[in-house]
C-alpha positions as CSV (number, residue, x, y, z in Angstrom):
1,X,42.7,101.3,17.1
2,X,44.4,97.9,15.8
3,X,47.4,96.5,17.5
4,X,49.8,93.9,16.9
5,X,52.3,92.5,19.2
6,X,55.9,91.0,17.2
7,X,58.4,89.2,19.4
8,X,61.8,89.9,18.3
9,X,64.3,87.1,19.7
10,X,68.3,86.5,18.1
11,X,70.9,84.5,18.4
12,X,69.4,80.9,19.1
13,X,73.2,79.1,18.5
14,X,71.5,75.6,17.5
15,X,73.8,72.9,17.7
16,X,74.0,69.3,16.7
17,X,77.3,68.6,19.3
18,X,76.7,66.9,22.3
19,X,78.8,69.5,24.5
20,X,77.8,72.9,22.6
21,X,73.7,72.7,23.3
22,X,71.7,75.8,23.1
23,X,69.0,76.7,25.7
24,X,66.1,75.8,23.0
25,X,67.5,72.5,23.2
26,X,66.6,71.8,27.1
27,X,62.9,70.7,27.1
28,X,62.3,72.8,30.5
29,X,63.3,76.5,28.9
30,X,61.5,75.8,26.1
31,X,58.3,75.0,27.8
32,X,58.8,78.5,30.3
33,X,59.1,80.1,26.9
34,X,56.3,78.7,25.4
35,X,54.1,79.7,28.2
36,X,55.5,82.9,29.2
37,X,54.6,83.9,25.2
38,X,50.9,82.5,26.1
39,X,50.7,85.2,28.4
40,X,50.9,88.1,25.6
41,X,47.6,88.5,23.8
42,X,47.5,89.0,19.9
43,X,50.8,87.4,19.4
44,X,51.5,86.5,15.9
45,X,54.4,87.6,14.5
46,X,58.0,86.4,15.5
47,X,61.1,88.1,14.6
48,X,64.4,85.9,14.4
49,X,67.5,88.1,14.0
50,X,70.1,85.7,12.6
51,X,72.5,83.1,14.3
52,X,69.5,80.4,14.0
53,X,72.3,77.9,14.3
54,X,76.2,77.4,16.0
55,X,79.3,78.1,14.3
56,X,77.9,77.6,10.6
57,X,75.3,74.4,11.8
58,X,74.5,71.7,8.7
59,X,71.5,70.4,7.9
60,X,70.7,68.3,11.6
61,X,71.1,71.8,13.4
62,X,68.7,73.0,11.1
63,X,66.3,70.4,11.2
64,X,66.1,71.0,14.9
65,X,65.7,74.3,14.6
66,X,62.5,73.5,12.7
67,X,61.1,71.3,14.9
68,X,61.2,74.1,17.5
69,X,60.0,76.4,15.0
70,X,56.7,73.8,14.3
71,X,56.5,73.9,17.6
72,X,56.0,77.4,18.7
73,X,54.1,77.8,15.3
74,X,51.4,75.1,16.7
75,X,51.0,76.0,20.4
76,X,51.1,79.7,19.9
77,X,49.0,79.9,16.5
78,X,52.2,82.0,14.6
79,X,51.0,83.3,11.2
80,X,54.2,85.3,10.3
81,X,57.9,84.1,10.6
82,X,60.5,86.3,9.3
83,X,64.7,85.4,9.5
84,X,67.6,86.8,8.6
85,X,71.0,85.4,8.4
86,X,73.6,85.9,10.6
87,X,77.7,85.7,10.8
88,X,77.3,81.9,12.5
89,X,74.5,80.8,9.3
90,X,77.5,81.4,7.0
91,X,79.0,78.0,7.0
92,X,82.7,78.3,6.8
93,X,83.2,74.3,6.7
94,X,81.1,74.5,3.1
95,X,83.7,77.1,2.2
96,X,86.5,75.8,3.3
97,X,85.5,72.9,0.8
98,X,86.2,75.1,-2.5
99,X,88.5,77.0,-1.2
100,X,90.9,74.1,-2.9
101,X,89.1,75.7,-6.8
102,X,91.9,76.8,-8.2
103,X,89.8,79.5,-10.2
104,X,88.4,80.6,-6.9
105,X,90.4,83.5,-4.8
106,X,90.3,82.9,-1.1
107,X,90.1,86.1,0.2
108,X,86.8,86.7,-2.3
109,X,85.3,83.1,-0.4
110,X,82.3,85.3,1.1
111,X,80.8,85.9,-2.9
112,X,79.4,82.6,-2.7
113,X,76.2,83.1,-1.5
114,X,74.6,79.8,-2.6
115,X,77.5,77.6,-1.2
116,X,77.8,79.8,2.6
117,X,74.2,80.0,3.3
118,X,73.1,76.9,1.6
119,X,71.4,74.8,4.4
120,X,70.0,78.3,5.5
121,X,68.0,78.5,2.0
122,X,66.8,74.9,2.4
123,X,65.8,75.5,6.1
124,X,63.6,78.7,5.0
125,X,62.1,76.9,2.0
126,X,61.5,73.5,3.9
127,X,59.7,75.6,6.6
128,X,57.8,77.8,4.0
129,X,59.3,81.1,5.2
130,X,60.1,84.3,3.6
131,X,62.9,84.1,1.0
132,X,62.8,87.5,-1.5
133,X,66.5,87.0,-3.1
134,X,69.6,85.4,-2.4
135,X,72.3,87.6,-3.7
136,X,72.2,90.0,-0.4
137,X,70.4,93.0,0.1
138,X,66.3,92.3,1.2
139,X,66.4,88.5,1.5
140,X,62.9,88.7,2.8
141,X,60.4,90.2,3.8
142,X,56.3,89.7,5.6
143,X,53.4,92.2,5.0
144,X,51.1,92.3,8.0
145,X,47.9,93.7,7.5
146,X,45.5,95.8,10.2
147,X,47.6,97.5,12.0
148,X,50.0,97.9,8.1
149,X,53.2,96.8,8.4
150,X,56.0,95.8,6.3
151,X,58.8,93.8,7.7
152,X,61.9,93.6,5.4
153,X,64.8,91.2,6.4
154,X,68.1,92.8,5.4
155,X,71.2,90.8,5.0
156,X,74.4,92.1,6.8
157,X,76.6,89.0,6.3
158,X,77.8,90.1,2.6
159,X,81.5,90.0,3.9
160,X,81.7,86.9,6.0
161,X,83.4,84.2,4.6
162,X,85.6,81.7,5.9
163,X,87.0,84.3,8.9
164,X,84.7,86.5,11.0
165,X,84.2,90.0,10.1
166,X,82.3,93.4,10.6
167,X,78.5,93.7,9.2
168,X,78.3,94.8,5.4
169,X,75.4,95.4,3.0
170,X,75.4,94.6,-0.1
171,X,73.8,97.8,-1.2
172,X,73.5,97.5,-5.0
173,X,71.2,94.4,-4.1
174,X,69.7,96.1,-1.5
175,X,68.6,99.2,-3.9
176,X,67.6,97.0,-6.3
177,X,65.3,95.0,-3.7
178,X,63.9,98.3,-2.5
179,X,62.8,99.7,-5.6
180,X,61.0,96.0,-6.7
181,X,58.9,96.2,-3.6
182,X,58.3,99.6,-3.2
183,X,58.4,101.2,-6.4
184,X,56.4,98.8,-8.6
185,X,53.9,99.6,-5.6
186,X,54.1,103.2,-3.9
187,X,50.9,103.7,-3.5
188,X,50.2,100.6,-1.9
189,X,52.9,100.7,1.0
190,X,53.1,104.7,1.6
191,X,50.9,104.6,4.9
192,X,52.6,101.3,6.0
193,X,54.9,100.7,8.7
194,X,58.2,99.8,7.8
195,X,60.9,97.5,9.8
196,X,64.4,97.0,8.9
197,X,66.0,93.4,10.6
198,X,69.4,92.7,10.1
199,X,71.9,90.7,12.4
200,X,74.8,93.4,12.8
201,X,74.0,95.9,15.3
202,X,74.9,99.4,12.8
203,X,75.6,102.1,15.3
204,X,77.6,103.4,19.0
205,X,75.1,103.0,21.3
206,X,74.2,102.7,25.1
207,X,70.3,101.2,25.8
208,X,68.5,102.5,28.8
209,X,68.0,98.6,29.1
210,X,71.9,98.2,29.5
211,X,72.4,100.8,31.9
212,X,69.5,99.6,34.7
213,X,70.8,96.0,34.2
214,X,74.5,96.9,34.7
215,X,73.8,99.3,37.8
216,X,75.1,102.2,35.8
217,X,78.6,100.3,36.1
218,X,81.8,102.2,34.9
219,X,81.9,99.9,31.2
220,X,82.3,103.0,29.2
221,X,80.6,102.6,25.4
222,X,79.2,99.5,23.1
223,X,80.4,99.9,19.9
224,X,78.6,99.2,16.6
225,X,79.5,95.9,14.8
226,X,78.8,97.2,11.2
227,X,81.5,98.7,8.5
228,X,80.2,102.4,9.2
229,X,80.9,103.7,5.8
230,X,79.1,100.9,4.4
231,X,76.2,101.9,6.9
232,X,76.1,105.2,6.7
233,X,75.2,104.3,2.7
234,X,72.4,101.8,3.3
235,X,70.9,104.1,6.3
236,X,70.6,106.8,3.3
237,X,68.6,104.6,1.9
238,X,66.6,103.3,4.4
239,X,65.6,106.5,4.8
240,X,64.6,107.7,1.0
241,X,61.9,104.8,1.5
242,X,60.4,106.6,4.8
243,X,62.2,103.6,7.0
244,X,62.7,104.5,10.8
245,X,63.2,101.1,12.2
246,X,66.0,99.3,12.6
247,X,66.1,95.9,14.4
248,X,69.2,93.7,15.4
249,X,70.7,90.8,16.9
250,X,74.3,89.6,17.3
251,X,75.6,91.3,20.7
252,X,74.5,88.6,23.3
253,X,73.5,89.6,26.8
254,X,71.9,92.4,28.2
255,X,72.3,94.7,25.5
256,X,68.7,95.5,24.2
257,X,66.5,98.5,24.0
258,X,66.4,101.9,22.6
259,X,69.5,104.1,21.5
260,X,68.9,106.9,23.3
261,X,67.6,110.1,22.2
262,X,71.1,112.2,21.8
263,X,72.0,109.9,18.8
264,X,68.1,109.3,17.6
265,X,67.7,113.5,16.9
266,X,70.8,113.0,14.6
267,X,70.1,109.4,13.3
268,X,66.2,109.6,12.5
269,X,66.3,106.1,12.8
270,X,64.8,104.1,16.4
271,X,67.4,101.1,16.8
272,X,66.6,98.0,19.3
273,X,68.8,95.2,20.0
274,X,67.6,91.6,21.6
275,X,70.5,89.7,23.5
276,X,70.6,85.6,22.4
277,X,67.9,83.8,23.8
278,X,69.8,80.6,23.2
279,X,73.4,80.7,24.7
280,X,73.9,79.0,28.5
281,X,75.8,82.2,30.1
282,X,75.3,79.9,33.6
283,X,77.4,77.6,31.9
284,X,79.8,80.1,30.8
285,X,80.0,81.4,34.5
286,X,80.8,77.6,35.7
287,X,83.3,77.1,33.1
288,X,84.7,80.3,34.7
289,X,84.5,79.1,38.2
290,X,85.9,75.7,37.4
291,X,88.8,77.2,35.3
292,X,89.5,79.4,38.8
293,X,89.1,76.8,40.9
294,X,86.6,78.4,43.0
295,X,84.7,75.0,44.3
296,X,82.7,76.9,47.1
297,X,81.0,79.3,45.0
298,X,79.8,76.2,42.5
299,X,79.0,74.3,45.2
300,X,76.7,77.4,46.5
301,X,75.4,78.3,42.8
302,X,74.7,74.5,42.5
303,X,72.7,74.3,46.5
304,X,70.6,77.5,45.5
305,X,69.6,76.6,42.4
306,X,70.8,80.0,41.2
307,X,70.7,81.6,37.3
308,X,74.3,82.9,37.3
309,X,76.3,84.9,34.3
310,X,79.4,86.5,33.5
311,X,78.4,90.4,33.2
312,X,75.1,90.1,34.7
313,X,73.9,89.2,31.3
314,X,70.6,87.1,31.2
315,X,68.9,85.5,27.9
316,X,66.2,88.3,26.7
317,X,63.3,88.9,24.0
318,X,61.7,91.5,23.3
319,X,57.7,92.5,22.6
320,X,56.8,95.5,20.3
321,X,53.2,96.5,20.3
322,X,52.2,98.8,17.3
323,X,49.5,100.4,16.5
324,X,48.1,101.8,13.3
325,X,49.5,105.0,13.9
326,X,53.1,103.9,14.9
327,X,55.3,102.1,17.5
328,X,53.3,102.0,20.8
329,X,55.4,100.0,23.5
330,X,58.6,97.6,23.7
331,X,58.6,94.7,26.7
332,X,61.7,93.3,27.5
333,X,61.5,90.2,29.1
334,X,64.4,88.2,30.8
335,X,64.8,84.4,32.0
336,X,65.5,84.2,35.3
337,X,66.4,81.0,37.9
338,X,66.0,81.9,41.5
339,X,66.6,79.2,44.2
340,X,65.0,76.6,41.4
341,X,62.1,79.0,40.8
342,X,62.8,79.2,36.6
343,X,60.3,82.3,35.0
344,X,60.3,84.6,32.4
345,X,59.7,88.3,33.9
346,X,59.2,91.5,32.3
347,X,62.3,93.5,32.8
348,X,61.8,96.7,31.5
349,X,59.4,98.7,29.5
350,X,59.7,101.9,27.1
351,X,56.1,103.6,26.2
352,X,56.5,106.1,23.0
353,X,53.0,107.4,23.1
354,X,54.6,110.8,25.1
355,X,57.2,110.5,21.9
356,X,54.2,111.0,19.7
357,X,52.6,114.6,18.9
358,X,49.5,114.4,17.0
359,X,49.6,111.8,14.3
360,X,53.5,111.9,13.8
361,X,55.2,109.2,15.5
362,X,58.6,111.3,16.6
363,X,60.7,108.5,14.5
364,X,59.0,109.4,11.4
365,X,60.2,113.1,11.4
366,X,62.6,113.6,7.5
367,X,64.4,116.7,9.3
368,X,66.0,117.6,12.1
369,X,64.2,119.4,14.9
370,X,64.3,123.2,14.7
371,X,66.3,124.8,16.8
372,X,64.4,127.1,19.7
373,X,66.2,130.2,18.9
374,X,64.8,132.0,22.2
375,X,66.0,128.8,24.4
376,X,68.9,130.0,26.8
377,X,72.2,128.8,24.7
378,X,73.6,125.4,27.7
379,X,75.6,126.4,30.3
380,X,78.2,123.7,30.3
381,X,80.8,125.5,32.5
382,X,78.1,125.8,35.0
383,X,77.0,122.2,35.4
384,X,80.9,120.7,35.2
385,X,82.2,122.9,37.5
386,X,79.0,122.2,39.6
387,X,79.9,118.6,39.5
388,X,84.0,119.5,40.0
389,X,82.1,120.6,43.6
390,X,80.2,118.2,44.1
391,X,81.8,115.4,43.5
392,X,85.1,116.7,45.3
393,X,87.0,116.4,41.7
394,X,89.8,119.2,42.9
395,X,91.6,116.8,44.6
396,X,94.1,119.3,46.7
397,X,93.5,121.7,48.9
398,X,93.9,125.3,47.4
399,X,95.8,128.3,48.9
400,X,94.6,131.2,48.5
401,X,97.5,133.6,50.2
402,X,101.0,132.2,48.4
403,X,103.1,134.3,46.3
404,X,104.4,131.1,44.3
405,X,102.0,129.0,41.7
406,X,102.0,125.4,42.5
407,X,99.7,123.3,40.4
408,X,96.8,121.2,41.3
409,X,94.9,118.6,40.1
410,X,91.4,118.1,38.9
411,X,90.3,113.9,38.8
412,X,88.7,114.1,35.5
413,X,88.0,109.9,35.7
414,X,84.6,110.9,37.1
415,X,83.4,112.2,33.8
416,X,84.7,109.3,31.8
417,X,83.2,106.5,34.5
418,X,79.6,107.8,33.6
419,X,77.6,107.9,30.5
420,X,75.5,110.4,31.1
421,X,78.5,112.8,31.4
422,X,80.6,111.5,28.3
423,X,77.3,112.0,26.3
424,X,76.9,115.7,27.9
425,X,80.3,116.0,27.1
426,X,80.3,114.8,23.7
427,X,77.0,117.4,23.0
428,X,78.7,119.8,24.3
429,X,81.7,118.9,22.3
430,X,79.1,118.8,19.1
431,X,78.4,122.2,19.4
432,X,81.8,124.0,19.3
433,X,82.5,122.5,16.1
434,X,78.8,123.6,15.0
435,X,79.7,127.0,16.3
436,X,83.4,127.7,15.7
437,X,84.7,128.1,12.1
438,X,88.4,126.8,12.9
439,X,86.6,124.0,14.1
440,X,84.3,123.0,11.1
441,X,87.3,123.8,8.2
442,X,89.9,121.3,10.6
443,X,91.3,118.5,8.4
444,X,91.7,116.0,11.2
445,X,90.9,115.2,15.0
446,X,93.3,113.3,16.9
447,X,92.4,112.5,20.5
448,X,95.4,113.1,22.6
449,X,96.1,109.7,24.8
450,X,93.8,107.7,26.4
451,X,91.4,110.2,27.5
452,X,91.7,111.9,24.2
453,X,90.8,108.5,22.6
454,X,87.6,108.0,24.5
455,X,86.2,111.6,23.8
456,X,87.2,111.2,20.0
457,X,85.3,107.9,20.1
458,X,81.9,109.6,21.2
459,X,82.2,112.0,18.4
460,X,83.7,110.4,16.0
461,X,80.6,109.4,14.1
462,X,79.5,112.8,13.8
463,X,82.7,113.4,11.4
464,X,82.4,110.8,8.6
465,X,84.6,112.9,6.0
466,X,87.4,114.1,8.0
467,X,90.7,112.2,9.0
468,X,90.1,111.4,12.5
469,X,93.0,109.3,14.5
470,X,94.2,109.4,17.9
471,X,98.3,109.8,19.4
472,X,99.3,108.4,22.8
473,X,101.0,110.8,25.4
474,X,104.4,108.6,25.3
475,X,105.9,108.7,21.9
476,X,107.2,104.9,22.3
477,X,103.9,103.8,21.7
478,X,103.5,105.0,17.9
479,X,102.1,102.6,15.7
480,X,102.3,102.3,12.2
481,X,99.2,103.9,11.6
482,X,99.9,107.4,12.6
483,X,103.7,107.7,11.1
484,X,101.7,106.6,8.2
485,X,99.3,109.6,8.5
486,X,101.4,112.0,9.1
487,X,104.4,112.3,6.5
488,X,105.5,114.9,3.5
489,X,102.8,114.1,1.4
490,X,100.0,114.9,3.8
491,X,97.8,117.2,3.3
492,X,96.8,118.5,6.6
493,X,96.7,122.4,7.4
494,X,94.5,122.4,10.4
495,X,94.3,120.1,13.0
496,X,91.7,119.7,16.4
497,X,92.9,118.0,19.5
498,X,90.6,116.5,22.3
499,X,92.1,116.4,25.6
500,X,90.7,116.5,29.0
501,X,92.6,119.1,30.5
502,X,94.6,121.9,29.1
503,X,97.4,123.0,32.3
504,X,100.2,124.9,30.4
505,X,99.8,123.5,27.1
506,X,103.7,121.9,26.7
507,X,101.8,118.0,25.8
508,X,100.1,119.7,22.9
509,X,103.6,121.4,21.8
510,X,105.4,117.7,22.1
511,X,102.6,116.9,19.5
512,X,102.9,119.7,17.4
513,X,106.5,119.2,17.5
514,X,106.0,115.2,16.0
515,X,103.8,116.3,13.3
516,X,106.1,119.0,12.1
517,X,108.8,116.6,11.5
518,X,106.8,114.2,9.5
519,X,105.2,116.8,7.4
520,X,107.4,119.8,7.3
521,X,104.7,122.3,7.6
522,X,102.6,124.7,10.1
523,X,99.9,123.7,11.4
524,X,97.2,125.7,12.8
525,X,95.9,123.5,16.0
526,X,92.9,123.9,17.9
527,X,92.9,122.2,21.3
528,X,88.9,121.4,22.8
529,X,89.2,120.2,25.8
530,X,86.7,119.8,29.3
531,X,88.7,122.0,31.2
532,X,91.4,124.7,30.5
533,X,93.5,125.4,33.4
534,X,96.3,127.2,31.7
535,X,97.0,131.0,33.7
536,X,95.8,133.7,30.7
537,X,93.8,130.9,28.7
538,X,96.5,130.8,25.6
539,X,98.9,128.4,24.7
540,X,101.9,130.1,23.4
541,X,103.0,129.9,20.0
542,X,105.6,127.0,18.5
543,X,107.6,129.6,16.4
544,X,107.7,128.1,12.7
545,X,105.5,124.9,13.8
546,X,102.0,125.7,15.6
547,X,99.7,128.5,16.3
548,X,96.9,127.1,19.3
549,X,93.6,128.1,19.8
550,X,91.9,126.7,22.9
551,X,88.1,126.0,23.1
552,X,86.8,124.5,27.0
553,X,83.9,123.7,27.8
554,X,84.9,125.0,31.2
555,X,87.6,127.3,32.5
556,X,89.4,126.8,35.9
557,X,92.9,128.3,37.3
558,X,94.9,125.4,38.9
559,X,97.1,127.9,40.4
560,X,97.5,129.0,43.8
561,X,96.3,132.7,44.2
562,X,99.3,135.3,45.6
563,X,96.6,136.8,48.0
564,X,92.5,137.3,48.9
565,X,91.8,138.0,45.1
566,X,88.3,137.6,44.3
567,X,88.3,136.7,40.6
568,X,89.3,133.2,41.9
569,X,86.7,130.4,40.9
570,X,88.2,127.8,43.0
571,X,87.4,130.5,46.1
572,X,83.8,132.4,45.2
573,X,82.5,129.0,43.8
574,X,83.9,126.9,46.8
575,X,85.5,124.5,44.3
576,X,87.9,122.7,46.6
577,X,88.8,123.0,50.2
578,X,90.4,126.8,50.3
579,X,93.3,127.6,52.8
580,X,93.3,131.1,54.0
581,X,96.1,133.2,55.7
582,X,94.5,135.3,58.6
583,X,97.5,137.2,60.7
584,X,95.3,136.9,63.9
C-alpha cells in the first residue's frame, strides 16, 4: 500500500516591520521546525493555507517568505508546494492607490484581482509554484502520483478589498476551473483523491482538537468565516466532482482538527483547520500583562522560560498520511517552550481506518446513511432528566404535600456550558422538525432571548430557506432588524420558537402579542423547547392572535404537588430533594 504524508500549515503573517515579526522570522523556531519535519518519513508535500504575509506584505515580505520557502524546499527535499491566498495577501495599500480612478467604484475595489494580489502572483511565479488562473475560483492546483491525489487550491478572498470581509467564492470561475481539469479528463482523475484548500474556514464547527486543548472549557461554538449562501453553492459543487475534503486556514490558535461527526453525516464533506504557525501569541500574552501592569507574572514567565498564550492557544501544523485507498491519519503537532526546553510535540492524533468499511473511505459516501428502522427511536427525556438528577439542575427543594403551586426552577446553564449537550440538544432538536409537520411547513424560527439565540444558532444551518431571526425577552432591546421583519407586508403564517423552558407560556404570548401588531394577522406558533414545565402541557390560546403547540424534548411539572401523588416525576424519579409531610 503507498502512502504519502502532506503538512498543512497557515497563517505565516510575514512581515518586513521591525516590531510586527512572525515566528518564521526568528532563526531558532525555524531550525525546531526544520527538524521536528525531519522526523516524519516520506514528507514531500507542503500545504500553505493563505496569509503567507502581514496585513497585505509587498514585495520584501515576499521575498523573505521565499527564502524560507528555499529553505525548507532544500533541507527537507519538498517536491510539491501548493498556496492559496488569503484575506492578509490582498493588499489593501495597492488598492487604496486606485481607489482615486474616477471610473473605478470603491465599494467594487475587491474586482481587481491583478492589482490586490499582485506581489502574490509574482511570489508564486518567482518560486515556480502552482498558479491555474487568476480571476478566482481554482487558482491552483498539484497532482501527486502513487498514492493519486489531486490537490486543488481554491480562492476564498473574491470579496476582500480595501476592508475585511467574510470568505466568498467566486463560483462561476470556480465551475469553470472544475470542468477544465476534470472534464477534459474524467477518466484520468475518477480514482484520485481530491483536496479542496481554501483560507476561510466554511462551516460551525467544534474540533475534538479544540475541545482537549481548552479542557472542555464553557466557550460555547466557533463559527464559520465564510458567506454561507455563497458556501452552501460551491460545496454543491465540490461535491458533483466526488470532493470530500476540505482544508483551511485563517482561525489562529488551537482550532484544528476534524468537525465532528453530527455535522460530517449531514455535510459529506471531512473539514480540518491548522491554527498560524507564524504569529508570537507569547508576545501577545506580554503585551497583555504589560498593558495590566502585572510585572510579577512577566518577571516569572521571563525566569522560567515559559511558552505563554492568551486562550491556551499554541502555533500548530498538521500531518495527513493517505493512502491509496483514502485518508489514513491526521498528526497535530504543537510548539511548545517549557522552562527554556523549545520542541515540537505531537499533540493529538485522529486514525480513520475504524471510519473505513471495506474499500469506502466513510467521507466518500454521495448519500446519507440509511436510517436503522428497527433501532430504538432516542430517548431524549430520559438522558436530560437523567442529567437534571445528576447534575442537581432543580435547584429547590420540592414539596410534595402543599395544597398551593409555587414554582421552581430548573438551572438550564448546564446544558448550554457544554458541547456535547448543545449538540445532543440540537439533534434532538433536528428531529422534531424531521418528524412534525407544523414544524417542517413553519415560515420562520426565532430563538426567544439569549438562550433562544444560542439553540437557533446550532440549528440554524440545517434551515438554509427559511426566515430564521431571533427576539430578546425585553422589548427595549429591538433592533431594526426584527421591526423590519415583521410588518404588514410579511408574509409569515407559521412561526417556531426555541426556548429553554416553557413554565406557563405568558413570554411566548408577549411575543405573539409584538408580532400581531406589526403584521395584523394570526399566527399559528409552535414553541420547541428542552423542557416544558407548564401544569397540562398547553399554552392557552391568544384569542384573535395565536394558537401554540408545544414540542419538549422533556416534560417536567415545576409545581408543588397538593399531596403523596405518584404521577410526580420530580418524586418517583428523585429529581430534586423532595419534602414530605408525615403527621407522626
Amino acid at each position: 500500500m503507498a502512502l504519502r504524508k502532506i503538512m498543512h500549515m497557515a497563517d505565516m503573517h510575514i512581515s518586513n516591520k521591525a516590531g510586527d515579526k512572525s515566528l518564521l522570522q526568528k532563526e531558532k523556531y525555524v531550525e525546531d521546525l526544520i527538524e521536528s519535519l525531519k522526523e516524519i518519513e516520506d514528507l514531500d508535500t507542503i500545504i500553505i493555507g493563505g496569509d503567507i504575509v502581514d496585513k497585505g506584505g509587498n514585495e520584501n515580505a515576499y521575498e523573505i517568505v521565499g527564502e524560507f520557502i528555499e529553505r525548507i524546499r532544500d533541507e527537507l527535499d519538498i517536491k510539491h508546494i501548493l498556496c492559496v491566498p488569503g484575506n492578509h495577501d490582498v493588499n489593501r495599500n495597492a488598492l487604496m492607490g486606485i481607489s482615486g480612478d474616477k471610473n473605478i467604484k470603491s465599494d467594487e475595489l475587491w474586482k481587481y484581482y491583478d492589482v490586490k494580489l499582485k506581489y502574490y502572483w509574482k511570489f508564486l511565479e518567482n518560486m515556480n509554484l502552482s498558479v491555474f488562473s487568476r480571476s478566482g475560483g481554482v487558482v491552483s492546483y498539484e497532482i501527486l502520483k502513487n498514492p493519486n491525489i489531486i490537490l486543488l487550491g481554491i480562492d476564498s478572498t473574491d470579496r476582500i478589498g480595501i476592508t475585511d470581509g467574510y470568505g466568498f467564492i467566486n463560483l462561476k470561475e470556480m465551475k469553470d476551473g472544475l470542468k477544465k481539469i476534470f472534464e477534459e479528463s474524467k477518466e484520468k482523475y475518477q480514482d484520485y483523491i481530491k483536496i479542496a484548500v481554501l483560507h476561510h474556514r466554511p462551516i460551525v464547527y467544534e474540533s475534538n482538537s479544540q475541545t482537549i486543548i481548552e479542557n472542555n472549557s464553557n466557550e460555547i461554538g466557533l463559527y464559520g468565516t465564510c458567506d454561507s449562501e455563497n458556501w452552501q453553492k460551491a460545496r454543491k459543487l465540490l461535491l458533483e466532482y466526488d470532493i470530500h475534503y476540505v482544508w483551511t486556514g485563517h482561525v489562529h490558535g488551537t482550532q484544528s482538527g476534524q468537525v465532528r461527526s453530527f455535522d460530517s453525516l449531514h455535510d459529506q464533506i471531512n473539514y480540518s483547520t491548522v491554527g498560524s504557525i507564524g504569529i508570537d501569541f507569547s508576545k501577545e500574552l506580554k503585551t497583555r500583562l504589560t498593558q495590566e501592569k502585572d510585572k510579577d507574572l512577566l518577571d516569572k514567565l521571563e525566569e522560567l522560560k515559559c511558552y505563554g498564550s492568551l486562550n491556551g492557544n499554541h502555533n500548530s501544523y498538521n500531518i495527513w498520511t493517505i493512502s491509496d485507498e483514502g485518508l489514513v491519519r491526521e498528526e497535530q503537532y504543537k510548539y511548545i517552550i517549557d522552562e527554556g526546553n523549545r520542541r515540537w510535540c505531537l499533540w493529538n492524533v485522529k486514525d480513520f481506518e475504524e471510519e473505513t468499511e471495506g474499500d469506502c473511505n466513510v467521507f466518500d459516501i454521495e448519500v446519507m446513511d440509511v436510517p436503522d428502522n428497527n433501532k430504538e427511536p432516542e430517548d431524549y427525556e430520559e438522558k436530560i432528566l437523567g442529567i437534571v438528577r445528576e447534575q442537581g439542575l432543580y435547584r429547590t427543594g420540592h414539596y410534595h404535600w402543599k395544597n398551593s403551586a409555587r414554582l421552581n426552577w430548573i438551572d438550564t446553564s448546564y446544558f448550554f456550558q457544554h458541547r456535547e449537550m448543545m449538540f445532543y440538544i440540537a439533534k434532538g432538536f433536528n428531529e422534531l422538525f424531521e418528524k412534525e409537520k407544523k414544524l417542517k411547513d413553519v415560515d420562520c424560527i426565532i430563538g426567544l432571548g439569549i438562550k433562544g439565540t444560542i439553540l437557533l444558532s446550532y440549528i440554524r444551518f440545517l434551515f438554509p430557506k427559511k426566515k430564521c431571526t431571533y427576539i430578546p425577552e425585553n422589548k427595549n432591546e429591538y433592533v431594526r432588524y426584527e421591526t423590519v421583519l415583521f410588518d404588514e407586508s410579511t408574509e409569515i403564517s407559521s412561526i417556531a420558537v426555541l426556548t429553554d423552558v416553557v413554565h406557563s407560556g405568558n413570554t411566548v404570548k408577549a411575543l405573539a402579542n409584538e408580532v400581531y401588531k406589526k403584521t395584523k394577522k394570526f399566527q399559528n406558533i409552535s414553541v420547541v423547547s428542552i423542557f416544558d414545565s407548564t401544569p397540562d402541557g398547553i399554552i392557552a390560546e391568544v384569542s384573535g392572535q395565536a394558537k401554540f403547540t408545544l414540542y419538549p424534548l422533556a416534560k417536567l411539572k415545576v409545581t408543588d404537588c397538593p399531596g403523596g401523588c405518584e404521577n410526580c416525576q420530580i418524586y418517583t424519579r428523585k429529581l430534586a430533594n423532595v419534602i414530605e409531610y408525615k403527621e407522626d
